[in-house]
C-alpha positions as CSV (number, residue, x, y, z in Angstrom):
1,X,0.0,0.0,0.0
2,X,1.5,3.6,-0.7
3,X,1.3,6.8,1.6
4,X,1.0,9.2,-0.8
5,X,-1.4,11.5,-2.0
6,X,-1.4,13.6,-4.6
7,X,-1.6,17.6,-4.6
8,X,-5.5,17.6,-5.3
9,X,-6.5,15.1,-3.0
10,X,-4.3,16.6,0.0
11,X,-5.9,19.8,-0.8
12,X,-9.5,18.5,-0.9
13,X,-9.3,16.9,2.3
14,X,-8.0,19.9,3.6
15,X,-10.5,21.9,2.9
16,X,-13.3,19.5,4.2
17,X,-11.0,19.4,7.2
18,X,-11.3,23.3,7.7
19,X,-15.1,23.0,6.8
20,X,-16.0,20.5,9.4
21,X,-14.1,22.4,12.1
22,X,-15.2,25.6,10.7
23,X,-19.1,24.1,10.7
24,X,-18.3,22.7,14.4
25,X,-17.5,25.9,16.4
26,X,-19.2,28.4,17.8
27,X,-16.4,30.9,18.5
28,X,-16.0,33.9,16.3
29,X,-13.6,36.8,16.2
30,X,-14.2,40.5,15.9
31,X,-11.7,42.7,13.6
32,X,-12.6,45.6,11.7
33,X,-16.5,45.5,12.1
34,X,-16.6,42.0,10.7
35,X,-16.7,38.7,12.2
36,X,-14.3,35.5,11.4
37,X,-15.1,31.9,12.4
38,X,-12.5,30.4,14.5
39,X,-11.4,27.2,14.1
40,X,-9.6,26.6,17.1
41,X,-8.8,28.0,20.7
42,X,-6.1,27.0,23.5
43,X,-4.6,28.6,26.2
44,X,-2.0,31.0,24.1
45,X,-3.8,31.6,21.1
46,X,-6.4,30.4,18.5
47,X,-6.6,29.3,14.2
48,X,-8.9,31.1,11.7
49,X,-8.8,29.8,8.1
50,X,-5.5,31.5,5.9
51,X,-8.1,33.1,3.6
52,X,-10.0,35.2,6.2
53,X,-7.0,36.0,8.0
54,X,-5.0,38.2,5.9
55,X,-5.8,41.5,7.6
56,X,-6.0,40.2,11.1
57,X,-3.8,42.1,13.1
58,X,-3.6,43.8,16.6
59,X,-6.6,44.4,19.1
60,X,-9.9,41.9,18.5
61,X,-12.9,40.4,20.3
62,X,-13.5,36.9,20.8
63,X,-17.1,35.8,20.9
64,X,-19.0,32.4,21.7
65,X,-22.1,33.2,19.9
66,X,-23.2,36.3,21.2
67,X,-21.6,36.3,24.2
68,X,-18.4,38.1,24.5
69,X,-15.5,36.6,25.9
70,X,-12.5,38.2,26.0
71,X,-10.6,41.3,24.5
72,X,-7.3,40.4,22.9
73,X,-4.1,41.8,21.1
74,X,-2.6,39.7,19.2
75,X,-0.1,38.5,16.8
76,X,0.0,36.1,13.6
77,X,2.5,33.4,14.4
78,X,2.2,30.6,11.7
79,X,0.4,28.9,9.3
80,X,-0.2,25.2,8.7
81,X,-2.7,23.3,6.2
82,X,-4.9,26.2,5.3
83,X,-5.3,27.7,8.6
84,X,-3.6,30.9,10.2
85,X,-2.3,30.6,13.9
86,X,-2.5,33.8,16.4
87,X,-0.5,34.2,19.1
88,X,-2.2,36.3,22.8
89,X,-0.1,39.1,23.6
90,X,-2.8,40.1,26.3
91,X,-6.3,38.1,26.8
92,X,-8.1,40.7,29.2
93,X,-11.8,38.6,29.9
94,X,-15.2,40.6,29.4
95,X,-17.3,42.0,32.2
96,X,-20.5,43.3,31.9
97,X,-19.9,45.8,34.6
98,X,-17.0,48.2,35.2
99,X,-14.4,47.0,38.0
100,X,-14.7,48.1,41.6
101,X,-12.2,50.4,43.4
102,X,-13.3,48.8,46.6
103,X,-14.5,45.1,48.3
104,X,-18.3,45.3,48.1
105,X,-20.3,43.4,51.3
106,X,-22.2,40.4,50.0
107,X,-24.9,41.7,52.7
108,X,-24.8,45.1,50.7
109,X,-27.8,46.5,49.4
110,X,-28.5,46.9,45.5
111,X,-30.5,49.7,46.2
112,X,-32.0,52.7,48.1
113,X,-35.6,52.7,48.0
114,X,-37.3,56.2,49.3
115,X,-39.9,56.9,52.0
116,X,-43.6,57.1,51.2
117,X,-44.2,60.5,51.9
């Protein structure tokens, strides 16, 4: 039995490769008022396909669906069989509320509610 493959067939299955893992996730990026699907994500960094990434470049949002996740900078570090790796130079998580300056008591209240006159 031989191991190889010829050009076409390598690239076919690489592109049903990127199309099944591109089909599979739900995580998007954010660059330039346009959204990317990503392919992959681990700890340091995360894969869009080679095409979309061209112009990919410095600070993004990372999405899972709608919900956003984290706020990144980051850099283009390789590519590999169709798909363009990115590098974290900072990964700051989302809030949806601005940090406090202070420890707040879990016994706090949320609010003031006024008097009945």
């Amino acid at each position: 039995m031989t191991t190889y493959l010829s050009k076409e067939l390598r690239e076919g299955m690489d592109a049903a490769r990127l199309a099944g893992m591109k089909k599979a996730s739900r995580l998007r990026v954010l660059a330039d008022d346009a959204f990317h699907p990503v392919l992959r994500l681990w700890r340091d960094g995360f894969s869009v396909e080679e095409a979309e990434a061209a112009h990919l470049r410095g600070l993004v949002d990372l999405y899972d669906g709608s919900r956003h996740l984290y706020q990144c900078l980051i850099v283009a570090a390789e590519e590999d069989g169709g798909e363009m790796r990115f590098e974290f130079k900072r990964n700051t998580p989302a809030s949806d509320r601005a940090p406090l300056d202070y420890s707040r008591d879990p016994d706090a209240p949320v609010a003031l509610l006024p008097r009945p006159d």
